[in-house]
C-alpha positions as CSV (number, residue, x, y, z in Angstrom):
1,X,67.2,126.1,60.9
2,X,65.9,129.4,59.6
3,X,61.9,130.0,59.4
4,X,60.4,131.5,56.9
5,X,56.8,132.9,56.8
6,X,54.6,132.5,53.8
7,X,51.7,133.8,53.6
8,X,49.3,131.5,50.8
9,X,45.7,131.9,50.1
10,X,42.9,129.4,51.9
11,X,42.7,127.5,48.7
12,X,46.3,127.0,48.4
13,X,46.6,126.0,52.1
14,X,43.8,123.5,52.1
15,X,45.7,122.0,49.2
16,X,48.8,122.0,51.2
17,X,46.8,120.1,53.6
18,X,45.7,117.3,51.4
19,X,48.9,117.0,49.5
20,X,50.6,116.7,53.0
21,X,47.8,113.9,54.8
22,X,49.1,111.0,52.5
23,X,53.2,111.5,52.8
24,X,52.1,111.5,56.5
25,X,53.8,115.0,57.5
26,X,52.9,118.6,57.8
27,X,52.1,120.9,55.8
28,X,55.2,123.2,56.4
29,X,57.5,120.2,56.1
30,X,55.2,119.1,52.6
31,X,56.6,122.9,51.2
32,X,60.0,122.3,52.2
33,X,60.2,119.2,50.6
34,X,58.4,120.9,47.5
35,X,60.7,124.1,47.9
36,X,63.9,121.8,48.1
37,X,63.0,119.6,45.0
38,X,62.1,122.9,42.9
39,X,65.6,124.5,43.7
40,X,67.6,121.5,42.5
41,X,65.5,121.1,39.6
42,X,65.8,124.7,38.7
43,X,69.9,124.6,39.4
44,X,69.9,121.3,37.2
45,X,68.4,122.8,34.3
46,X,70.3,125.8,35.1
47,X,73.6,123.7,35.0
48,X,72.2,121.9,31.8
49,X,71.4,125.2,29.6
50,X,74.9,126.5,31.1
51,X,76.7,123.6,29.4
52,X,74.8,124.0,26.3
53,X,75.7,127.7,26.2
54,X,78.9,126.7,26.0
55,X,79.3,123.8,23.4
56,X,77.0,126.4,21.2
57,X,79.7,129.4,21.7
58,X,82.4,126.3,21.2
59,X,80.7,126.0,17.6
60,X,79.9,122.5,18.3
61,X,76.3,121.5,17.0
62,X,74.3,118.3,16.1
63,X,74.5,117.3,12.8
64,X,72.1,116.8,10.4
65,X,72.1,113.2,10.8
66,X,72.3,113.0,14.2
67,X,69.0,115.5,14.2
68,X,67.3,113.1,11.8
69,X,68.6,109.8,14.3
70,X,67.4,111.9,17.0
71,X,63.6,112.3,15.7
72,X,63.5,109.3,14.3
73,X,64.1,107.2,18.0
74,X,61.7,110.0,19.2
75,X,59.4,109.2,17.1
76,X,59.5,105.5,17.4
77,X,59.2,105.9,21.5
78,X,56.4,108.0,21.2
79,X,58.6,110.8,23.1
């Protein structure tokens, strides 16, 4: 396991403190958690934009009708 130090302010660390009391663990394993979920979220929507990227440069794009379909579901979910 590698430590890290990281230095917060006292407001952000009594935060850390209360967002860590109800999962019932510290602090410093509350920001692992927190660090671990932002990374794979961040390499997801990395992967996603990626992938998107490449059906753009591909030429492949929505159609006018699938745009319209698209906003009109949205609009009946209330998305």
């Amino acid at each position: 396991m590698t430590r890290l130090i990281l230095d917060v302010s006292d407001e952000a660390a009594a935060k850390l403190e209360r967002a860590a009391r109800p999962a019932v663990v510290s602090p410093s394993r509350f920001v692992e958690i927190a660090v671990v979920h932002y990374v794979d979220l961040d390499e997801s929507h990395r992967a996603e934009t990626e992938a998107g990227l490449a059906e753009a440069e591909a030429g492949h794009f929505a159609t006018d009708a699938e745009m319209e379909e698209f906003f009109l579901r949205a609009a009946r979910t209330g998305a």
